[in-house]
C-alpha positions as CSV (number, residue, x, y, z in Angstrom):
1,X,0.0,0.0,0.0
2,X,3.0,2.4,0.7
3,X,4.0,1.9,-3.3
4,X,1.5,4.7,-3.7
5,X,2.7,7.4,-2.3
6,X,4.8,8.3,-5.2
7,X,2.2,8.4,-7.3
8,X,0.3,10.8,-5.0
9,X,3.1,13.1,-4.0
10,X,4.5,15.0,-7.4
11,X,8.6,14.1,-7.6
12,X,8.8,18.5,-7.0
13,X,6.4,17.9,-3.7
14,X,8.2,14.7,-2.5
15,X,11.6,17.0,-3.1
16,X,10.6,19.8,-1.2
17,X,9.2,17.7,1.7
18,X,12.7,15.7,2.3
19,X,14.7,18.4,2.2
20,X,12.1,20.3,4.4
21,X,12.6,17.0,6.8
22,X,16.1,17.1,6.6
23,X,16.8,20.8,7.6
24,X,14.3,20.6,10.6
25,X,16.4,17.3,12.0
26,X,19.8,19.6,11.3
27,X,18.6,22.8,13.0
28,X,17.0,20.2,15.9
29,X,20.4,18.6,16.0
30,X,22.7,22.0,15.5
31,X,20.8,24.9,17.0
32,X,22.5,24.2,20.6
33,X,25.7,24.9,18.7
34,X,25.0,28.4,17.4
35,X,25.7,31.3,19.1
36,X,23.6,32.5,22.0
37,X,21.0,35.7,21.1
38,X,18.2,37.5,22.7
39,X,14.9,36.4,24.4
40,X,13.7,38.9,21.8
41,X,15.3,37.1,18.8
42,X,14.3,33.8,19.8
43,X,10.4,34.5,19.9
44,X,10.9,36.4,16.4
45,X,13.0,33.5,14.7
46,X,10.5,30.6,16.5
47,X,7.2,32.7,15.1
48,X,8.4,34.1,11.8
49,X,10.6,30.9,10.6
50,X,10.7,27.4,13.0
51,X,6.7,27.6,13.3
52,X,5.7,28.2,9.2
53,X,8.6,25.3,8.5
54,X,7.2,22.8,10.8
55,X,3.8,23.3,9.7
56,X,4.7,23.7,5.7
57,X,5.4,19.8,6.5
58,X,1.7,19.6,7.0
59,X,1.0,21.4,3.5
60,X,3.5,19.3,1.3
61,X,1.9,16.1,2.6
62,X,-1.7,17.4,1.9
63,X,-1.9,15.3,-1.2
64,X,-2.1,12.1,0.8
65,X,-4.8,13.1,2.8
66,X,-6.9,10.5,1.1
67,X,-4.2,7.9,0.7
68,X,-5.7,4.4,2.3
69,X,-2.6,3.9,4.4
70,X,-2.7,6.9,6.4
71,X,-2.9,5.0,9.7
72,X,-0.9,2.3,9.9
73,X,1.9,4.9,7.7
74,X,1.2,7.3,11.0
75,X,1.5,4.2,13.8
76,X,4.7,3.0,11.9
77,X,6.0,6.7,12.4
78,X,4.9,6.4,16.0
79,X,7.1,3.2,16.3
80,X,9.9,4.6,14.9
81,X,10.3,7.7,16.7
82,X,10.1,5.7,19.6
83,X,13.3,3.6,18.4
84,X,14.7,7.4,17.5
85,X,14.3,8.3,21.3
86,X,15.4,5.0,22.6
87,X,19.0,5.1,20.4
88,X,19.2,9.1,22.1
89,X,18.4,10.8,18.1
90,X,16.4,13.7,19.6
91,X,16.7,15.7,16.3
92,X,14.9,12.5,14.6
93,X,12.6,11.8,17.5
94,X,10.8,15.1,16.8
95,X,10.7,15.6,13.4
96,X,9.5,11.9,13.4
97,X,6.6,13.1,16.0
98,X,5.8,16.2,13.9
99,X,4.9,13.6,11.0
100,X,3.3,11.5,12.7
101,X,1.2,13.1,14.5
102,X,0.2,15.2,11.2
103,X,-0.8,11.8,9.3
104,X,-2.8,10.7,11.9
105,X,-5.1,13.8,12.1
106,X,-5.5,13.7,8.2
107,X,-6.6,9.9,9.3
108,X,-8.9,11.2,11.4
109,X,-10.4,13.6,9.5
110,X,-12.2,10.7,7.8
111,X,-14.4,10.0,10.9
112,X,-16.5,13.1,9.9
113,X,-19.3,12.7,7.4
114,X,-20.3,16.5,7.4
115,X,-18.4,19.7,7.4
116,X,-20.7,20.7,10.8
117,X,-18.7,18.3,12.6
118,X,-15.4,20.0,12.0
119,X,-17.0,23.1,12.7
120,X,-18.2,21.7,16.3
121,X,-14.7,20.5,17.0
122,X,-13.4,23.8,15.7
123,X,-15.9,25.7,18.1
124,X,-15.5,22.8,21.3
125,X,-11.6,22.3,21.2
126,X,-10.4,26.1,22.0
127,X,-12.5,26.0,25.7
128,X,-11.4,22.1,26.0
129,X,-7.9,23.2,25.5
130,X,-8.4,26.4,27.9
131,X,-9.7,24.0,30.6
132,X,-6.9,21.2,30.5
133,X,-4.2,24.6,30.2
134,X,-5.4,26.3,33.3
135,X,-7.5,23.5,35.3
136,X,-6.5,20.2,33.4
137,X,-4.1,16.9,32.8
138,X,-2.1,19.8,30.2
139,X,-1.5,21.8,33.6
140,X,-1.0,18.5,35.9
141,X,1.8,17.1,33.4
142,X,3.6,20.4,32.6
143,X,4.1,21.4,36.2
144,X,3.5,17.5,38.2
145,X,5.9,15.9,35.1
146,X,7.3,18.6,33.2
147,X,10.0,15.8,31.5
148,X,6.5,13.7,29.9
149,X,5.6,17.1,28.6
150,X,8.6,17.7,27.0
151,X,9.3,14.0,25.8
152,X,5.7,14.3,24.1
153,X,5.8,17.7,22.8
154,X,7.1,18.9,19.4
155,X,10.0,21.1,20.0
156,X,11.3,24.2,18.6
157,X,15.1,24.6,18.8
158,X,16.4,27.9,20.2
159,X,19.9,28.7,19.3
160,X,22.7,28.6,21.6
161,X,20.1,26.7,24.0
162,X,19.5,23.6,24.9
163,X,15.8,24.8,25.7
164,X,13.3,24.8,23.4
165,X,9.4,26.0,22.7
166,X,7.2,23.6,22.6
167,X,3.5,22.5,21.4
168,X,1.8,19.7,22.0
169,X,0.4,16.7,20.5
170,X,-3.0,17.7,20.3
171,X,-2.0,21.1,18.6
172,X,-0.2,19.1,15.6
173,X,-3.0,16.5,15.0
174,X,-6.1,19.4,15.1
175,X,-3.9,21.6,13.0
176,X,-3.4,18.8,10.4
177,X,-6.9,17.7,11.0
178,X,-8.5,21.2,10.2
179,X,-5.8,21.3,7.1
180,X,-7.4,18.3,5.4
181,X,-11.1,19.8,5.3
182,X,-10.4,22.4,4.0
183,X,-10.0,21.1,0.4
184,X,-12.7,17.8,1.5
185,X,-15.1,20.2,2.2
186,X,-14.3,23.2,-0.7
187,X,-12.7,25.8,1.5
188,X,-9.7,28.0,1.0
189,X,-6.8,25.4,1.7
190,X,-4.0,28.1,1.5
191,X,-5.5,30.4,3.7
192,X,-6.3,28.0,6.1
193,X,-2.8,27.2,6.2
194,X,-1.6,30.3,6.3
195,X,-4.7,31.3,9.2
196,X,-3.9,28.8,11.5
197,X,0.2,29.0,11.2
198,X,-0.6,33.1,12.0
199,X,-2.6,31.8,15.0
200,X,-0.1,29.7,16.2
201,X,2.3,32.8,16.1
202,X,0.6,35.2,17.7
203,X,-0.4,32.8,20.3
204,X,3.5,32.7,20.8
205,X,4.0,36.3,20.9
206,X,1.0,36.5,23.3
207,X,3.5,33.9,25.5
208,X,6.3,36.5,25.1
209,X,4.4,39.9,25.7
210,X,2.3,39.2,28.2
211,X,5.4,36.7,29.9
212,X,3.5,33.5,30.9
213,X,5.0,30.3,31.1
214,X,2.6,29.3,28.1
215,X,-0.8,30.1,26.4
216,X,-3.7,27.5,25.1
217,X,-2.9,26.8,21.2
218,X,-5.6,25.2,19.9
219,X,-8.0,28.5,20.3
220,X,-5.7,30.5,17.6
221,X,-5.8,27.3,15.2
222,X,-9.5,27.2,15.5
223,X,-9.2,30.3,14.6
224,X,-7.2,30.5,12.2
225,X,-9.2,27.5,10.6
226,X,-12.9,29.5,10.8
227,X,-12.1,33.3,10.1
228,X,-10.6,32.7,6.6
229,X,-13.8,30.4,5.6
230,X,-16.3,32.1,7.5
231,X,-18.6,33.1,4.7
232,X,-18.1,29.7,3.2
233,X,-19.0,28.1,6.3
234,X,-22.0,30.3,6.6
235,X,-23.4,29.1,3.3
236,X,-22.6,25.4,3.8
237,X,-24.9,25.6,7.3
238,X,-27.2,27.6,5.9
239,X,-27.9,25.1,3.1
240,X,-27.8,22.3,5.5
241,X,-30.4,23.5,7.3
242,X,-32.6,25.1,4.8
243,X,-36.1,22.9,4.2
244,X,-36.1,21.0,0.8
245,X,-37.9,22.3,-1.9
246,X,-41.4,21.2,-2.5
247,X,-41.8,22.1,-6.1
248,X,-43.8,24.1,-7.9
249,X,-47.8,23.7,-7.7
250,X,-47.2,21.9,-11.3
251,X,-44.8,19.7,-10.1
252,X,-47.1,18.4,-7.4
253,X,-49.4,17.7,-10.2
């Protein structure tokens, strides 16, 4: 079933995406190297660069959104980053998580019959995420276990650090998730993209500005998923919901 792939992914797309892979597991692996900067810096470089190339992984494997071996592709990634963590190849372990994770919420996606669904997740998830940030297991592991957190999380190197800022699993999977409607369900695929990657980076600079030790995620990916479709949305519920046509007074004749 894997022999597919090729034929799914254009040789230009399947290109772009390994070398996309490759540079995010040579920054992961080098960034500790590089010299030192500013706090400043760091939220500008993780925001305007680490965040749109992580998630550009999400856009180049679009294509296979419909693939039929999306899931047990996804739990083979699973498997292997687990081997990457176990033989100490941190770079590898997190890109590996990154695509993973991504597959598995285009898998998912296929569990919704009607765009309204992925609108009620869109609308549910930002006040779920809110509660488990503030209230939640999110808040028990980051401060109870903050080393599961991080062992889970998809990282973004800092330079001249060995820290790193982080999102979590369900952040990667709804993103990716949200990313595969768009084009099932006729919206604006670049924008939604493009939405939801802004959301994620203001919800970052919100981190910086306001200095928290973190902010929900999954509110500006909702977002970032409705705002650039809204009228569409708007018309596909309206339609939905609109009574069938009874025909004209011939017709019923």
């Amino acid at each position: 079933m894997v022999g597919r792939a090729p034929a799914i992914l254009t040789r230009r797309r399947s290109a772009a995406l390994a070398g996309l892979l490759a540079a995010l597991v040579a920054w992961d692996a080098l960034a500790s190297a590089l010299p030192d900067v500013s706090e400043r810096f760091d939220v500008a470089l993780v925001a305007a660069v680490l965040i749109p190339a992580a998630f550009a992984v999400s856009w180049l494997l679009l294509p296979l959104a419909d693939a039929r071996f999306l899931l047990p592709l996804g739990l083979g990634l699973v498997a292997l980053s687990i081997l990457f963590d176990l033989a100490g190849l941190g770079a590898a372990f997190n890109v590996a998580k990154l695509v993973a994770l991504t597959l598995l919420g285009f898998w998912f996606l296929r569990l919704f019959e009607e765009l309204s669904w992925v609108v009620l997740v869109a609308a549910l998830i930002p006040w779920a995420d809110i509660f488990s940030v503030y209230r939640g297991p999110t808040r028990e592991v980051v401060e109870e276990r903050p080393g599961v957190f991080e062992r889970i999380a998809v990282e973004f190197s800092i330079p001249g650090e060995h820290g790193a800022a982080r999102i979590g699993p369900p952040d990667v999977f709804f993103f990716a998730l949200f990313l595969a409607a768009a084009p099932r369900f006729g919206l604006r695929a670049g924008a939604t993209w493009l939405g939801m990657t802004l959301g994620l980076a203001l919800t970052l600079l919100a981190t910086y500005l306001f200095d928290v030790a973190g902010l929900p995620a999954l509110p500006g990916i909702a977002l970032g998923f409705v705002l650039p479709n809204i009228d569409l949305l708007w018309r596909a519920l309206r339609e939905r919901s609109a009574p069938p046509s009874s025909g004209s007074a011939d017709d019923r004749r």
